[in-house]
PyMOL Python script that loads the backbone (N, CA, C, O; Angstrom):
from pymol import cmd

cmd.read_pdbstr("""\
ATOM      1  N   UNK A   1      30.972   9.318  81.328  1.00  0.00           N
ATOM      2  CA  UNK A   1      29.892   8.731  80.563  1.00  0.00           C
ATOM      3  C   UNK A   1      29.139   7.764  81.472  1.00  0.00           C
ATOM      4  O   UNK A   1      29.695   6.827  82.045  1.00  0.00           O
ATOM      5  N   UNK A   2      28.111   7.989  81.548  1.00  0.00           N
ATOM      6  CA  UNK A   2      27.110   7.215  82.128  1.00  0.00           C
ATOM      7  C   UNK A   2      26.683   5.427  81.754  1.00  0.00           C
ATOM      8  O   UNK A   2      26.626   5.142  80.558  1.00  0.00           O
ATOM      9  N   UNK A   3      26.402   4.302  82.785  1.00  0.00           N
ATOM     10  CA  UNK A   3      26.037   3.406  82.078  1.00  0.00           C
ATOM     11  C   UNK A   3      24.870   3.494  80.662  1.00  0.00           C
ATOM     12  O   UNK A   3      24.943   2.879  79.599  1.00  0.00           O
ATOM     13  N   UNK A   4      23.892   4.422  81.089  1.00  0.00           N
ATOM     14  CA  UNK A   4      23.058   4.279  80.034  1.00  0.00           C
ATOM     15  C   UNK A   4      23.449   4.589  78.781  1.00  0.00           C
ATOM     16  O   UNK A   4      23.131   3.929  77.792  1.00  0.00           O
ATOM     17  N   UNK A   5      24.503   6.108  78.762  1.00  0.00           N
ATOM     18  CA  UNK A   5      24.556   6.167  77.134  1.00  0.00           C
ATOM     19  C   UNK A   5      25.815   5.392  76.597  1.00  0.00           C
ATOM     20  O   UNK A   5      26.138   5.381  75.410  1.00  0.00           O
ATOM     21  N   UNK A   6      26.721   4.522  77.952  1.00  0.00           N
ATOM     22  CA  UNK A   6      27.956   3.774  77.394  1.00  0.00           C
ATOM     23  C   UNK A   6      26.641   2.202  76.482  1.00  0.00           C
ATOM     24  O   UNK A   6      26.863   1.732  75.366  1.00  0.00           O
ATOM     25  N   UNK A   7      25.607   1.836  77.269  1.00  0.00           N
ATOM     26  CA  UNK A   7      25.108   1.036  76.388  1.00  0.00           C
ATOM     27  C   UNK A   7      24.356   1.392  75.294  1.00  0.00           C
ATOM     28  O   UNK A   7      23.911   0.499  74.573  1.00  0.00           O
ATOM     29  N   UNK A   8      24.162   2.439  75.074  1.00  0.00           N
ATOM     30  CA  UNK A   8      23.316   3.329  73.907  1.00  0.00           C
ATOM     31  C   UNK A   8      24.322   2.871  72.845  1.00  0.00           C
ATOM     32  O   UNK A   8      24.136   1.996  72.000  1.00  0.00           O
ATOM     33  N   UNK A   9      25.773   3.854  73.097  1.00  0.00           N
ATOM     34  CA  UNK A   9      26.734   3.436  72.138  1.00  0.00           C
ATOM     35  C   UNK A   9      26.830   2.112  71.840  1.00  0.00           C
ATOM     36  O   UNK A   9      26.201   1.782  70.834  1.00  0.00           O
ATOM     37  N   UNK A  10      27.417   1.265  72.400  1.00  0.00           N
ATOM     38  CA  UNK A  10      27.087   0.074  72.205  1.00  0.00           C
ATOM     39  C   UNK A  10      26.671  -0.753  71.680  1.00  0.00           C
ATOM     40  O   UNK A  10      27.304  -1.601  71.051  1.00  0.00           O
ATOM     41  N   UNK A  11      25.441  -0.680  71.835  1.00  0.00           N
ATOM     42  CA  UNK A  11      23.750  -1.522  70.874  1.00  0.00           C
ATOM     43  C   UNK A  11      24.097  -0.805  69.506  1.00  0.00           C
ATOM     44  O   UNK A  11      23.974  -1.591  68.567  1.00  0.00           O
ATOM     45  N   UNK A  12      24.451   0.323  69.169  1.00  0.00           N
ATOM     46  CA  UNK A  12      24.748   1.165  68.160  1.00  0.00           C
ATOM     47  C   UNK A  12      25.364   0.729  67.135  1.00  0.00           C
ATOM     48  O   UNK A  12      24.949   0.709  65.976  1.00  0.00           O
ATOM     49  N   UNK A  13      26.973   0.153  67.787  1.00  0.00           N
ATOM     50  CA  UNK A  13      27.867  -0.103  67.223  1.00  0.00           C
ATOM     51  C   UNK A  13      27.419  -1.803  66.655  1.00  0.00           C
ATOM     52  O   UNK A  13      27.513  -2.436  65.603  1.00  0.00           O
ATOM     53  N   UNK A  14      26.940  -2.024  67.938  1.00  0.00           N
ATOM     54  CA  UNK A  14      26.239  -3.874  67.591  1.00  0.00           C
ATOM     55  C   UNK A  14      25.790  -3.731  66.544  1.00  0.00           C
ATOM     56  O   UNK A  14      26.045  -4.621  65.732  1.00  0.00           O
ATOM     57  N   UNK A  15      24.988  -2.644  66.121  1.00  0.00           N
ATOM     58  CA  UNK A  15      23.491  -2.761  65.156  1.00  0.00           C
ATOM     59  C   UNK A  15      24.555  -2.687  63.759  1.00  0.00           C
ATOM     60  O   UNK A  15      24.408  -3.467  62.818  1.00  0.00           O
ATOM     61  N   UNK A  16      25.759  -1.508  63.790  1.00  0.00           N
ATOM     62  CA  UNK A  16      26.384  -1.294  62.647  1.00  0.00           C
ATOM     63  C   UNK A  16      26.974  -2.596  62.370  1.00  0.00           C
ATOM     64  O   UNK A  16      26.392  -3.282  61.529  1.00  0.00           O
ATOM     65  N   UNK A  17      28.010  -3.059  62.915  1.00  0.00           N
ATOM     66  CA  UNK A  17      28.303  -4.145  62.582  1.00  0.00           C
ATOM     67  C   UNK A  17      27.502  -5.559  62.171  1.00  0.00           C
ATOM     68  O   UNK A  17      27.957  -6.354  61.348  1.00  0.00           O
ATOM     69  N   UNK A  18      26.427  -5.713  62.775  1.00  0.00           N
ATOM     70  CA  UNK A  18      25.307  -6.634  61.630  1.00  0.00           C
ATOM     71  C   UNK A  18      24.913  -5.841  60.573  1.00  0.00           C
ATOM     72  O   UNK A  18      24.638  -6.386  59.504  1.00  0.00           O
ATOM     73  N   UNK A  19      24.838  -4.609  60.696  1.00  0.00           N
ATOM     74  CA  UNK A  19      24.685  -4.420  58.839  1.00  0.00           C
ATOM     75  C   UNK A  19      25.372  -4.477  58.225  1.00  0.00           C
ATOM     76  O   UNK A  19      25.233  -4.867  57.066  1.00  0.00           O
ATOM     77  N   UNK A  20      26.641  -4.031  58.854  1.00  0.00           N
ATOM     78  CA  UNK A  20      27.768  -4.162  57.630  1.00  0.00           C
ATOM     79  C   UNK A  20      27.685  -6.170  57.018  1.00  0.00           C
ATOM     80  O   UNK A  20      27.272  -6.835  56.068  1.00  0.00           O
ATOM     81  N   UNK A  21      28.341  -6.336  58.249  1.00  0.00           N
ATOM     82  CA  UNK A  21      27.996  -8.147  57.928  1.00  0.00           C
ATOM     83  C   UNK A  21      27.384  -8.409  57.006  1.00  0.00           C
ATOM     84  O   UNK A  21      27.971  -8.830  56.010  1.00  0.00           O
ATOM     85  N   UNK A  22      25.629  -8.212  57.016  1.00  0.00           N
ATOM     86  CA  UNK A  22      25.152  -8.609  56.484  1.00  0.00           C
ATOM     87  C   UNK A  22      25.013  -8.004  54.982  1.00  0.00           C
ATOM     88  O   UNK A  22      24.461  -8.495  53.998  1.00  0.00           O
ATOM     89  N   UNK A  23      25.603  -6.950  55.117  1.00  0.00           N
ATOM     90  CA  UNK A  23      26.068  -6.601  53.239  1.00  0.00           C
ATOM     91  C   UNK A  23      26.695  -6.970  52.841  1.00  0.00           C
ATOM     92  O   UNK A  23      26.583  -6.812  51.625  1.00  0.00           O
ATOM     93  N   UNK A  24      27.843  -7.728  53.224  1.00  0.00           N
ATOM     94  CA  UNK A  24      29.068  -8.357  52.707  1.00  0.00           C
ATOM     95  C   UNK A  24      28.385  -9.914  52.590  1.00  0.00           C
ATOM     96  O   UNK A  24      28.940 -10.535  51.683  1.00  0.00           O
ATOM     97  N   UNK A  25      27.404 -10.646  53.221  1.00  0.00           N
ATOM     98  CA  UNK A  25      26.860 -11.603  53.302  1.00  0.00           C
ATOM     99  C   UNK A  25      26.384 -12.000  52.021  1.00  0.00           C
ATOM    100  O   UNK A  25      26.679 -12.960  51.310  1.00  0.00           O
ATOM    101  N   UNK A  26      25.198 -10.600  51.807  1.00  0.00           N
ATOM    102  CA  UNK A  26      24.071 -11.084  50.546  1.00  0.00           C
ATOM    103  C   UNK A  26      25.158 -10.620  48.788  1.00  0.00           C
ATOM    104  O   UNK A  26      25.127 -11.129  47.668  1.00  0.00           O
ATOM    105  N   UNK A  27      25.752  -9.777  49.214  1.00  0.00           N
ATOM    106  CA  UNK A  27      27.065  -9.345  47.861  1.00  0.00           C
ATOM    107  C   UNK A  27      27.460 -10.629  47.369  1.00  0.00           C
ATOM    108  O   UNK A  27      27.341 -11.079  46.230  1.00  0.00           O
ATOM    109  N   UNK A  28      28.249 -11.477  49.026  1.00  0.00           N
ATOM    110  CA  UNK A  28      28.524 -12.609  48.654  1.00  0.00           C
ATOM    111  C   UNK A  28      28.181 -14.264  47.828  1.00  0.00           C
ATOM    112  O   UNK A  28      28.680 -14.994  46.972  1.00  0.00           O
ATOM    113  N   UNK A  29      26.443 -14.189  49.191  1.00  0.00           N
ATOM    114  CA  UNK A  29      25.631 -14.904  48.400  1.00  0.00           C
ATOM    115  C   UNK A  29      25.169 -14.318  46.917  1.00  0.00           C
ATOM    116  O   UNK A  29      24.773 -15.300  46.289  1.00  0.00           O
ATOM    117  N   UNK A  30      25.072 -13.303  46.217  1.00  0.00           N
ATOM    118  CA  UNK A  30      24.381 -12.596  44.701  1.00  0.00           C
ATOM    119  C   UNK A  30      25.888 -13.159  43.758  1.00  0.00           C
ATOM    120  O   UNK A  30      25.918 -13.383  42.548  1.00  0.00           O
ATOM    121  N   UNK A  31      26.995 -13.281  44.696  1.00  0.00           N
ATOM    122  CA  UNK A  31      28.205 -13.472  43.842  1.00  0.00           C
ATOM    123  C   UNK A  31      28.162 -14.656  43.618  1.00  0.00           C
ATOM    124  O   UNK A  31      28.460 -15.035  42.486  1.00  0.00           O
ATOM    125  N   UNK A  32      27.869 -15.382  44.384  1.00  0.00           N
ATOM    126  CA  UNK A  32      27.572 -17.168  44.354  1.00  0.00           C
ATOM    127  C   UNK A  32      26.862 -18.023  43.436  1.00  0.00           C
ATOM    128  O   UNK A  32      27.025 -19.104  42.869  1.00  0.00           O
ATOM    129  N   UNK A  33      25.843 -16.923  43.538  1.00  0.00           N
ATOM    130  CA  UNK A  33      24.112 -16.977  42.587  1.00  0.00           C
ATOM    131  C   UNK A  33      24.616 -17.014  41.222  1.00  0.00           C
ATOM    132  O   UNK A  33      24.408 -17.978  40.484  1.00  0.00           O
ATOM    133  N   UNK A  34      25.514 -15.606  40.744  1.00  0.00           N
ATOM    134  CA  UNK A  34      25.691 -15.925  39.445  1.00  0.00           C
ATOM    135  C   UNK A  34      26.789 -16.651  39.241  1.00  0.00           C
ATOM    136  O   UNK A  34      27.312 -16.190  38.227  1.00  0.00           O
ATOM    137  N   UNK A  35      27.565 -17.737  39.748  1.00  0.00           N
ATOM    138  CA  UNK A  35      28.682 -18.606  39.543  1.00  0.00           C
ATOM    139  C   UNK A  35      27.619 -20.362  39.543  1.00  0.00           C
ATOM    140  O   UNK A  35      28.246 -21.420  39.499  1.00  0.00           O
ATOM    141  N   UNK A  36      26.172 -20.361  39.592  1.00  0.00           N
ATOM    142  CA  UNK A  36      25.542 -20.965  40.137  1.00  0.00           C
ATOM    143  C   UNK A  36      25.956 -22.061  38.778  1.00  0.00           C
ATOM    144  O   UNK A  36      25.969 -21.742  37.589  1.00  0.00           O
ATOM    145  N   UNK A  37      26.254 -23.318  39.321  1.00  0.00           N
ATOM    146  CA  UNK A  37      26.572 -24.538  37.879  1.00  0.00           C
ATOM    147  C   UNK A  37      25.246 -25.347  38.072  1.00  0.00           C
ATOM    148  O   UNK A  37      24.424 -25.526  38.971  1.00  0.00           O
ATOM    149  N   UNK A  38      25.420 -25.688  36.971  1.00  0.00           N
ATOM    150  CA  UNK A  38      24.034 -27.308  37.039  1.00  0.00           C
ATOM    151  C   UNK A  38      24.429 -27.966  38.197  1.00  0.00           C
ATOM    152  O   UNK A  38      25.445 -28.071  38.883  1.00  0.00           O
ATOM    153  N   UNK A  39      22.824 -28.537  38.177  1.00  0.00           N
ATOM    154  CA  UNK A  39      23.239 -29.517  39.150  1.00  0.00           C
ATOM    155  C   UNK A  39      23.116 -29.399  40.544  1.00  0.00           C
ATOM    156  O   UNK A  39      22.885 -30.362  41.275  1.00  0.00           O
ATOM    157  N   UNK A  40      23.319 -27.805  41.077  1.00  0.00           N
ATOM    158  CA  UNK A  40      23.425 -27.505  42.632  1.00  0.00           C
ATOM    159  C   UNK A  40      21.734 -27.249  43.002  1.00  0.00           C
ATOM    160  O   UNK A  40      20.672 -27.102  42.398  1.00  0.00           O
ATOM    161  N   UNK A  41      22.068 -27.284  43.915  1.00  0.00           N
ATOM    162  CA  UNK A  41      20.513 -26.802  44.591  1.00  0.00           C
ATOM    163  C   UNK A  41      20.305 -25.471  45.252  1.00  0.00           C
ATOM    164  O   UNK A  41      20.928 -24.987  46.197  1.00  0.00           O
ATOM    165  N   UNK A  42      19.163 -24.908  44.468  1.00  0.00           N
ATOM    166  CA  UNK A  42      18.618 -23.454  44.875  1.00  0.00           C
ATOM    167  C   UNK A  42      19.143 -22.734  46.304  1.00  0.00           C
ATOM    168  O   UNK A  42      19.848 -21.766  46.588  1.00  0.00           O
ATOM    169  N   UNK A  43      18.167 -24.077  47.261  1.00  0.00           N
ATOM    170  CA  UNK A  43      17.834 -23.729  48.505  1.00  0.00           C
ATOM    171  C   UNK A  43      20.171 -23.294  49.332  1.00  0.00           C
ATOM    172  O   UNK A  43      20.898 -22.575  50.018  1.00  0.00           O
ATOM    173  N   UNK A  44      20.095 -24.159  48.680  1.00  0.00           N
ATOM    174  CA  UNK A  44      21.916 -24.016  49.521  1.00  0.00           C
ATOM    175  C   UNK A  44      22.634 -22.575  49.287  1.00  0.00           C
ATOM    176  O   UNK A  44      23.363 -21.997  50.093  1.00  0.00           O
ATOM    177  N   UNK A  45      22.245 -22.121  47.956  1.00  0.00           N
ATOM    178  CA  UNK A  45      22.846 -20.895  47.067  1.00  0.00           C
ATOM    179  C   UNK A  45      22.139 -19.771  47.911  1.00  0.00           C
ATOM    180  O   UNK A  45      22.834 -18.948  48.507  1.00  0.00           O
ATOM    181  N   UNK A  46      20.120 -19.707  47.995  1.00  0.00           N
ATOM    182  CA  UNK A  46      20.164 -18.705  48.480  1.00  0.00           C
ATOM    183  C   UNK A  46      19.651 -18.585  50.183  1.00  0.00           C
ATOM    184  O   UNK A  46      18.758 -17.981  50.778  1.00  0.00           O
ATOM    185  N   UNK A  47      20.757 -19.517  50.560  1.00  0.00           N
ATOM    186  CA  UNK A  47      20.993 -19.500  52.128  1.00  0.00           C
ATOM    187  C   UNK A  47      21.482 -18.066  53.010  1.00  0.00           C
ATOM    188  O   UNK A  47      20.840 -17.294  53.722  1.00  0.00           O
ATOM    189  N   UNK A  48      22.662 -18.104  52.676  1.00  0.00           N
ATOM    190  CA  UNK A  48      23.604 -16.747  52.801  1.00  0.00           C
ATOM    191  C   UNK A  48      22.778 -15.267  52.131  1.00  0.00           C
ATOM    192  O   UNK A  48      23.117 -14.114  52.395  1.00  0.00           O
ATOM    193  N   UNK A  49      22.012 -15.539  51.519  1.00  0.00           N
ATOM    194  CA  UNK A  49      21.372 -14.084  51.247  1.00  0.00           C
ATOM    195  C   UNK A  49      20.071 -14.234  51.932  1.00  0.00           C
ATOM    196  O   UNK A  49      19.540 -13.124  51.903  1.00  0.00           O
ATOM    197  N   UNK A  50      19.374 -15.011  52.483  1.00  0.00           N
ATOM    198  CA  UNK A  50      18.417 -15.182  53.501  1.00  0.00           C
ATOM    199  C   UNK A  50      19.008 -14.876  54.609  1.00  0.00           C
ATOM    200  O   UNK A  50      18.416 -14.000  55.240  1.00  0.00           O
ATOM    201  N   UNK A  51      19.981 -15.282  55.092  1.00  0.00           N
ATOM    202  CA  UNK A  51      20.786 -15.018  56.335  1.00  0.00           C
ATOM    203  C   UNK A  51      21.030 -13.424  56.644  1.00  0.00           C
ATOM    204  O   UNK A  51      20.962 -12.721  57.652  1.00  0.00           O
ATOM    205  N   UNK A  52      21.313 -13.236  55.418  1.00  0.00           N
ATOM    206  CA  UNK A  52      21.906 -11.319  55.169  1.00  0.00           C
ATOM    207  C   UNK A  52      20.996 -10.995  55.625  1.00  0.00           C
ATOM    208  O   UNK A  52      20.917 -10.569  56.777  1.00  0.00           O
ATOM    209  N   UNK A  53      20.007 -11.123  54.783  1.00  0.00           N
ATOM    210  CA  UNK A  53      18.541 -10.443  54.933  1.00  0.00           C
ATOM    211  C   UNK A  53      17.917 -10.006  56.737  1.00  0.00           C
ATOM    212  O   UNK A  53      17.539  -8.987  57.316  1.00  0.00           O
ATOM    213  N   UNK A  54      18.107 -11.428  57.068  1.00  0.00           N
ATOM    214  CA  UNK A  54      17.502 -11.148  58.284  1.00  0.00           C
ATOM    215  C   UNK A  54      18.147 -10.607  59.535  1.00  0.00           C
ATOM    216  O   UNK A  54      17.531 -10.284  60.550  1.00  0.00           O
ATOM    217  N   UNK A  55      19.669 -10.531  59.328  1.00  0.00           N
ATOM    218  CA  UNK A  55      20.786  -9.736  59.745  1.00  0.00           C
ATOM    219  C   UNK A  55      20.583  -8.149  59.661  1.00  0.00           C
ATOM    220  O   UNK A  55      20.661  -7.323  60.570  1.00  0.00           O
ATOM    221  N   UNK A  56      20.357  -8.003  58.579  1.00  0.00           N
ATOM    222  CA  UNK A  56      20.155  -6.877  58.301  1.00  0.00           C
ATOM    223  C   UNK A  56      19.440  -5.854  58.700  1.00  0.00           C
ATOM    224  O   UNK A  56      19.734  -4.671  58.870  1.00  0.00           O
ATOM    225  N   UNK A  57      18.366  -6.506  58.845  1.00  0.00           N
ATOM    226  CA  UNK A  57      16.583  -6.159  59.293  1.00  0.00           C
ATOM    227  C   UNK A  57      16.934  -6.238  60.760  1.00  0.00           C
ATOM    228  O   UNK A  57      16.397  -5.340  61.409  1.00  0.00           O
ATOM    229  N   UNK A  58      17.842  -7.237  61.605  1.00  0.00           N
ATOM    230  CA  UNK A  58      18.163  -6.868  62.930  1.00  0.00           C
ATOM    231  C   UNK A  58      19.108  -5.731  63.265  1.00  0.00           C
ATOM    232  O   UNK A  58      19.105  -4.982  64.242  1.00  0.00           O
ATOM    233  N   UNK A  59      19.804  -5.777  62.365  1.00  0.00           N
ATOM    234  CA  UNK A  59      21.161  -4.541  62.437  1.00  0.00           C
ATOM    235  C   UNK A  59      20.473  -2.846  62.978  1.00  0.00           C
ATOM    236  O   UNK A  59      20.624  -2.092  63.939  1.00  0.00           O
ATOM    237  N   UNK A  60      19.596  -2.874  61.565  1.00  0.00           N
ATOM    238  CA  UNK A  60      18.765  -1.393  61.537  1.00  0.00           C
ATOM    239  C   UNK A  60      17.876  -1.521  62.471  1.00  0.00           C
ATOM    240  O   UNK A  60      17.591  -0.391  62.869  1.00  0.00           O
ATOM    241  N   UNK A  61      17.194  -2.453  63.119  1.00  0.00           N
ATOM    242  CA  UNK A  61      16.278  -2.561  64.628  1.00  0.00           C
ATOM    243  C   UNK A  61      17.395  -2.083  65.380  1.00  0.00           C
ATOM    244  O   UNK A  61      17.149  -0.955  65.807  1.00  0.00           O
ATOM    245  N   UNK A  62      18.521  -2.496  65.708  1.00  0.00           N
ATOM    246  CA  UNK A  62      19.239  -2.042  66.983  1.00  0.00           C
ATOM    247  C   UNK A  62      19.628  -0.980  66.866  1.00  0.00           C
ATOM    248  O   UNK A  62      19.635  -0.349  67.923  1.00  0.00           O
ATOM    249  N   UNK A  63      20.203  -0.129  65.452  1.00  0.00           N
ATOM    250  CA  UNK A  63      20.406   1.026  65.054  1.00  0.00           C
ATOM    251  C   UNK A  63      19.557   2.046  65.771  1.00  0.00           C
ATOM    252  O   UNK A  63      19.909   3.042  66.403  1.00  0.00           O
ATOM    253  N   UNK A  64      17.917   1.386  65.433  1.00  0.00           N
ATOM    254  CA  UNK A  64      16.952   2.437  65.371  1.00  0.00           C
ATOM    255  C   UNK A  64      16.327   2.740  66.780  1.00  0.00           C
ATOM    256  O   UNK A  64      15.920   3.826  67.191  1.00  0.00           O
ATOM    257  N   UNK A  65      16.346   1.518  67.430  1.00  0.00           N
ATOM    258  CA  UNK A  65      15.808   1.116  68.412  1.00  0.00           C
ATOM    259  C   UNK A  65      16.898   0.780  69.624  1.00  0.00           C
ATOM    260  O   UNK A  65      16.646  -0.084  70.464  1.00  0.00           O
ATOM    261  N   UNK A  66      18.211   1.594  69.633  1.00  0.00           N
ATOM    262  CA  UNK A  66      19.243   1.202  71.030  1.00  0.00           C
ATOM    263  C   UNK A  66      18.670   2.305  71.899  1.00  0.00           C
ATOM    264  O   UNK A  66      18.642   1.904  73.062  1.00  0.00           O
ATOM    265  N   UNK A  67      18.240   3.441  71.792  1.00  0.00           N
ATOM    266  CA  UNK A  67      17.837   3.950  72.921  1.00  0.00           C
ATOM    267  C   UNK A  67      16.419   3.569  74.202  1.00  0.00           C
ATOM    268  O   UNK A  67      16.355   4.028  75.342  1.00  0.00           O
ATOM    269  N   UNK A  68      15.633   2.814  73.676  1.00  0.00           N
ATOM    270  CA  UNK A  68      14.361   2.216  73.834  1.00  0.00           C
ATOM    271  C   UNK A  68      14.997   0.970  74.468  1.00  0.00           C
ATOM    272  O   UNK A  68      14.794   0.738  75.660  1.00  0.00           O
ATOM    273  N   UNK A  69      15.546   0.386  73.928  1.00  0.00           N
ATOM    274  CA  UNK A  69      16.147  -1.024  74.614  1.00  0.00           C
ATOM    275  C   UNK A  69      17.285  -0.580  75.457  1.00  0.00           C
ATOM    276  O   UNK A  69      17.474  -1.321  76.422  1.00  0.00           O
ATOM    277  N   UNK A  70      18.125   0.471  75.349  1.00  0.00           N
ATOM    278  CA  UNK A  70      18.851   1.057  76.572  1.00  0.00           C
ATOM    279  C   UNK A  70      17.779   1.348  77.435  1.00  0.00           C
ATOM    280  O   UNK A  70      17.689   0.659  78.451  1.00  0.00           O
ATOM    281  N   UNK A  71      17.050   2.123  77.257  1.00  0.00           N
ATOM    282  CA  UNK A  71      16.071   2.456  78.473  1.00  0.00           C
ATOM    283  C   UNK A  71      15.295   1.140  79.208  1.00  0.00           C
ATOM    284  O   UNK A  71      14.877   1.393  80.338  1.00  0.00           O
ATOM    285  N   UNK A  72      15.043  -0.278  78.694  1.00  0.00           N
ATOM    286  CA  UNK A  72      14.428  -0.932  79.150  1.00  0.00           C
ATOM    287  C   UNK A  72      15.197  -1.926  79.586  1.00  0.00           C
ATOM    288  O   UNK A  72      14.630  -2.756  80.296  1.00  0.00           O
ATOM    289  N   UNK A  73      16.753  -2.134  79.277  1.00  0.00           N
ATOM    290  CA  UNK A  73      17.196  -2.840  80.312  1.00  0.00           C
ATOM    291  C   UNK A  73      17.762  -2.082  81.499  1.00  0.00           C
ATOM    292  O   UNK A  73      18.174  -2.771  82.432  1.00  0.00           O
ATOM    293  N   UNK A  74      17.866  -0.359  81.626  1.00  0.00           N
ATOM    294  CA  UNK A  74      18.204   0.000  82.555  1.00  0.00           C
ATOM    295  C   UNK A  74      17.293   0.891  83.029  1.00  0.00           C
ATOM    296  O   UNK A  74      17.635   2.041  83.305  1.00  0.00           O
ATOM    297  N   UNK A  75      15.978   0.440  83.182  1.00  0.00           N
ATOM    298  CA  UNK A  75      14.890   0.760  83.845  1.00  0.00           C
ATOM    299  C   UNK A  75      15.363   1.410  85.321  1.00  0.00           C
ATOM    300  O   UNK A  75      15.257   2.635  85.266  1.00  0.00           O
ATOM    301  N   UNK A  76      15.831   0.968  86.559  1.00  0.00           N
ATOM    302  CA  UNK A  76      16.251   1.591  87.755  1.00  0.00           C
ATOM    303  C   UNK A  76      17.664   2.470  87.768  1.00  0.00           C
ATOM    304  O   UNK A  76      17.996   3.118  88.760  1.00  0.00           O
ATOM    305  N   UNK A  77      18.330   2.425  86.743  1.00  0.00           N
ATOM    306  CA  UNK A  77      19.296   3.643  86.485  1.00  0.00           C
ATOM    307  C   UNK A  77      18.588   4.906  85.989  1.00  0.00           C
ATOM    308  O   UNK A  77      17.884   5.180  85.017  1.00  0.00           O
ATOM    309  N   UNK A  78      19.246   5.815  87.464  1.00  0.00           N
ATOM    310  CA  UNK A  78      19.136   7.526  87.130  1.00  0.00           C
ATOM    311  C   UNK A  78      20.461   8.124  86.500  1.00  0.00           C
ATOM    312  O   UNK A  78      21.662   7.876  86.604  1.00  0.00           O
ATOM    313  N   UNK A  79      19.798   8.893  85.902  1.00  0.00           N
ATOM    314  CA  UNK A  79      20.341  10.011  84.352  1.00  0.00           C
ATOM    315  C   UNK A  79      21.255  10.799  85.317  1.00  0.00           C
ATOM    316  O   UNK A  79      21.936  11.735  84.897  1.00  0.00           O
TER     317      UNK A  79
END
""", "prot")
cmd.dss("prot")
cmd.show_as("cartoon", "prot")
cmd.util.cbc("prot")
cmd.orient("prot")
């Protein structure tokens, strides 16, 4: 296996694992949300599902986008 497609895999696996993360994140924060008592504040509750969110949205970029970013950090590696 070549450096390029050992980092293809890679970025791949990176990308899966922030999505997964970040589904277990916002589940968590939505689980939080409805345990929500008087008294607490919004912004703290929907922290962790903002967090997911933008986890997420990076996860499926690296998913979608590891071959493009394999190719551009190994610009002088031949195939």
């Amino acid at each position: 296996m070549k450096s390029k497609q050992l980092a293809n895999v890679l970025i791949k696996i990176l990308g899966l694992s922030l999505f997964i993360y970040a589904i277990l994140s916002i589940v968590a924060g939505l689980l939080e949300l409805g345990h929500l008592r008087q008294g607490m504040q919004w912004q703290f509750m929907l922290s962790p599902i903002e967090h997911g969110i933008v986890q997420l949205a990076i996860g499926i970029y690296l998913m979608a986008k590891s071959r493009s970013l394999t190719g551009y950090l190994f610009k002088d590696d031949d195939e």
